[in-house]
N, C-alpha and C positions, 0 to 999 in steps of 0.2 A: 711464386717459387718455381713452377715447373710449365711450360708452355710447350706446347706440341702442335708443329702445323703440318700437313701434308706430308706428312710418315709415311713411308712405303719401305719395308724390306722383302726382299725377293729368296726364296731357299728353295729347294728342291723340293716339289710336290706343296708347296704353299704357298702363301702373299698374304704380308700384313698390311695392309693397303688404307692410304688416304687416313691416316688416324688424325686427327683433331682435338686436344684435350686440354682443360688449364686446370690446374692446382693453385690456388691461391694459398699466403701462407698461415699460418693458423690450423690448419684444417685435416683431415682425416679422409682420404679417397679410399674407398672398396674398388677394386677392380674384380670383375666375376667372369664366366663363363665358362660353356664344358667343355673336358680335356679338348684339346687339340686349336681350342678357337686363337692361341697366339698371345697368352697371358705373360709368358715366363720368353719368348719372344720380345715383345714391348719390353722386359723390363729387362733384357741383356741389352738392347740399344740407349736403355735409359744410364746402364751402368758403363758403357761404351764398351761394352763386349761385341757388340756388333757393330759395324758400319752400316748408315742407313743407305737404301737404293735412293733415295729420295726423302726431301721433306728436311726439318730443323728441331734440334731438340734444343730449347732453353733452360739452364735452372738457375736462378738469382739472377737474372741479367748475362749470364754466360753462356760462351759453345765451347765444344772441344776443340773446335779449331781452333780459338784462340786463347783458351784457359783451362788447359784439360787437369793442370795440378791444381788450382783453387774449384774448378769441379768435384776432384775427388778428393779434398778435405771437406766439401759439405757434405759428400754423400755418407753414410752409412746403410748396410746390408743383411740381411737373414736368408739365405739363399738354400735350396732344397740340397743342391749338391753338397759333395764334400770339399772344400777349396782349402785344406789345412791340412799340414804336415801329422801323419799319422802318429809318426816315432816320436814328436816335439811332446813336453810339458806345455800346459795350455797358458802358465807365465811366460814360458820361453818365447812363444809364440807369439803373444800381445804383444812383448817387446819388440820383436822381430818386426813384426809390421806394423808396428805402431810406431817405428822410425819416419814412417814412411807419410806419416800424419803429423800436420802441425800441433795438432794442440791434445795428441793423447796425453793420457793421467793413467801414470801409472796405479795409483792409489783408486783412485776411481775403479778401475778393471778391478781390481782385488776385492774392492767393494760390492760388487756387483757381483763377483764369484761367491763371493759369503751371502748375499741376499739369496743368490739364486742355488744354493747349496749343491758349489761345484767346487771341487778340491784343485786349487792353483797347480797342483806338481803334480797332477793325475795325465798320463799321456793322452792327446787325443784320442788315439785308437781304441782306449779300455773304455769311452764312454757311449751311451746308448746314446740313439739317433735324437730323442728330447732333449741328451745333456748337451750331445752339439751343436744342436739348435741354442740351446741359451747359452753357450761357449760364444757364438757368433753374434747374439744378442749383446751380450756383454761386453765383447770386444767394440761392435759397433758404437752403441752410449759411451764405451770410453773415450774415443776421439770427439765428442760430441757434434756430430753431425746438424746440419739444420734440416735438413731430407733422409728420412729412413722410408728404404725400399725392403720391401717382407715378400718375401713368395711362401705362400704355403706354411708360415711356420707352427700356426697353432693346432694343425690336426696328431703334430707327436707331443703333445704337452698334455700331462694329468689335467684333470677338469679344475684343479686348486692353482695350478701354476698359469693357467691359461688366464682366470681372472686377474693375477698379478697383473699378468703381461697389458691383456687389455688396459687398466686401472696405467699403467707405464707409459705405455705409450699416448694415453689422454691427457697425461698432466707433460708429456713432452710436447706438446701444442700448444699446451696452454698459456705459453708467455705471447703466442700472437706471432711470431715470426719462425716458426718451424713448423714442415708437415708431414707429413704421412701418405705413404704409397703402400696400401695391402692387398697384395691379391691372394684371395681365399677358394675355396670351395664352403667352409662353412661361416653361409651367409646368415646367419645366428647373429654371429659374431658382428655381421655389419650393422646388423637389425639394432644395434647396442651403440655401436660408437661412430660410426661412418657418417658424415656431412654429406657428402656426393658420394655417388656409384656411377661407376663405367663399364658400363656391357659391353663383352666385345662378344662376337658371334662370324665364322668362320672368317677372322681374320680382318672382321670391319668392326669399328664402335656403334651398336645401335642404339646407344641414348650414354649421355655422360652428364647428369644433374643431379643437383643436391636433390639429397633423399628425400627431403619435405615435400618435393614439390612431386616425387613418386606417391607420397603417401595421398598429395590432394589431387593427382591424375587419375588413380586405379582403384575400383573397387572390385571384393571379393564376394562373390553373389552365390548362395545357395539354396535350393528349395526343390518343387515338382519341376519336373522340367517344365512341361507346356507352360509354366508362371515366367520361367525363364527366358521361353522364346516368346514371351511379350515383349520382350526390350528389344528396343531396337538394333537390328542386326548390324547396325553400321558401328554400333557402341564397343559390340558384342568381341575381343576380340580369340577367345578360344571359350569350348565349353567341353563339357565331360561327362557325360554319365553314369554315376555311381551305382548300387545296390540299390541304395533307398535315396537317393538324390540328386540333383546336378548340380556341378559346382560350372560358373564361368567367373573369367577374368575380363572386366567389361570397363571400360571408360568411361571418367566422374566426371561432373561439372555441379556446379551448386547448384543447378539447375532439373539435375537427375529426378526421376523420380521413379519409385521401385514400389511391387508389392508388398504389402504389410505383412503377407504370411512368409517372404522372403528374410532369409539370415545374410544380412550387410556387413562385411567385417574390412578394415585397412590390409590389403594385402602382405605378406613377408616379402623382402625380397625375393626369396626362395621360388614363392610363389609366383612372382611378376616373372622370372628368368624362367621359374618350368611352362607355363602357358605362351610365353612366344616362343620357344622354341616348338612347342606341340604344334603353336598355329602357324607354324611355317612350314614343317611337316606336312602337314596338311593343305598347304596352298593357300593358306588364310591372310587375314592382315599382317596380324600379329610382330614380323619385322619385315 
């Protein structure tokens, strides 16, 4: 569905450089990383908001160079910014650019305003930042999209709307030929539904793999320290100590072997993203 090779965009005081990444379709990508690493970046070059310095962005077999309207009828959107007319009704609106899509439903958007209990003739402006969020939600599922790109959207959603949405966007995958593009801060969230994860980290991707294969790479080690600095330090890749204990985030092989008085747990993503960046910090391995 979405292939990425040798991305480079260049901006004033940054570079998203050399990105490499394949979304297959079916599937569900977390994209992570902290503020500034170039999340919301990548996914304006994905929406052709930007021009890349470099590099090719595929999605279905297409570029902008040569299909930038059957481009943007696959794509759908949830974007952090505001991109909708304040003074418009939020039917007005769908209509408005949903000209602009071949296969919007009218009926559908209206369907989708009623699940998500949003009033079709309420103007944008009067609604909070969550309701615009599922304004742009809705709008996006009505053209039906085979690629939905999300920046950020579930940290302004109640905790009851945010399970919808997850539960939404999993069964939109699940015919096998549509995917998913989410970049979050809460990695909770990916802990739940995410097939791959794609770190990116000042501007580079430092690991872009399905999350299985995170969960049978890293393990979560806690105990005395000195038990801790048994393992071998080349495993080892951040550690920390606590009050009453050390936690590190240490590299697994079925071959590991740890002490018995030690707590082994599968790390959170949360976790695997806070410990490399500590161990880089620090001049470690870590990335």
């Amino acid at each position: 569905m979405l292939e990425i090779q040798g991305l480079q965009k260049k901006l004033a005081g940054f570079t998203l450089q050399d990105i490499n990444l394949t979304l297959p379709k079916g599937y569900i990508m977390g994209l992570i990383g902290e503020n500034g690493a170039g999340k919301t970046t990548l996914l304006n070059l994905i929406l052709g908001l930007y021009q890349p310095t470099e590099g090719e962005i595929v999605m279905d077999g297409m570029t902008y160079e040569t299909q930038e309207k059957e481009i943007r009828n696959l794509l759908g959107y949830v974007l952090v910014e505001d991109v909708f007319s304040g003074e418009m009704k939020l039917i007005d609106q769908a209509d408005m650019y949903g000209k602009y899509y071949d296969n919007y439903d009218r009926v559908l958007f209206l369907e989708y305003c009623k699940r998500f209990g949003l009033e079709e003739k309420k103007k944008y402006k009067k609604l909070s930042k969550g309701e615009k969020l599922k304004f742009q939600f809705a709008f996006a599922l009505s053209h039906k999209p085979k690629l939905l790109i999300l920046d950020e959207p579930t940290a302004n959603f109640d905790p009851e709307f945010r399970d919808e949405f997850l539960k939404i966007i999993t069964d939109f995958v699940a015919d096998g030929e549509k995917s998913v593009l989410l970049a979050t801060h809460m990695t909770e969230d990916l802990d739940r539904i995410a097939d791959y994860v794609t770190f990116l980290h000042h501007g580079k991707v430092k690991f872009s793999v399905e999350r299985r294969e995170l969960e049978n790479r890293y393990r979560l080690v806690r105990g005395e320290d000195y038990k801790i600095n048994l393992i071998n330090k080349a495993r080892v890749i951040h550690k920390e100590k606590g009050t009453y204990a050390t936690t590190a985030l240490v590299e697994h092989t079925r071959y590991s072997f740890y002490s018995n008085d030690l707590d082994i747990t599968v790390p959170s993503i949360e976790d695997i993203m806070y410990h490399m960046i500590k161990s880089e910090q620090k001049g470690g391995k870590g990335l």
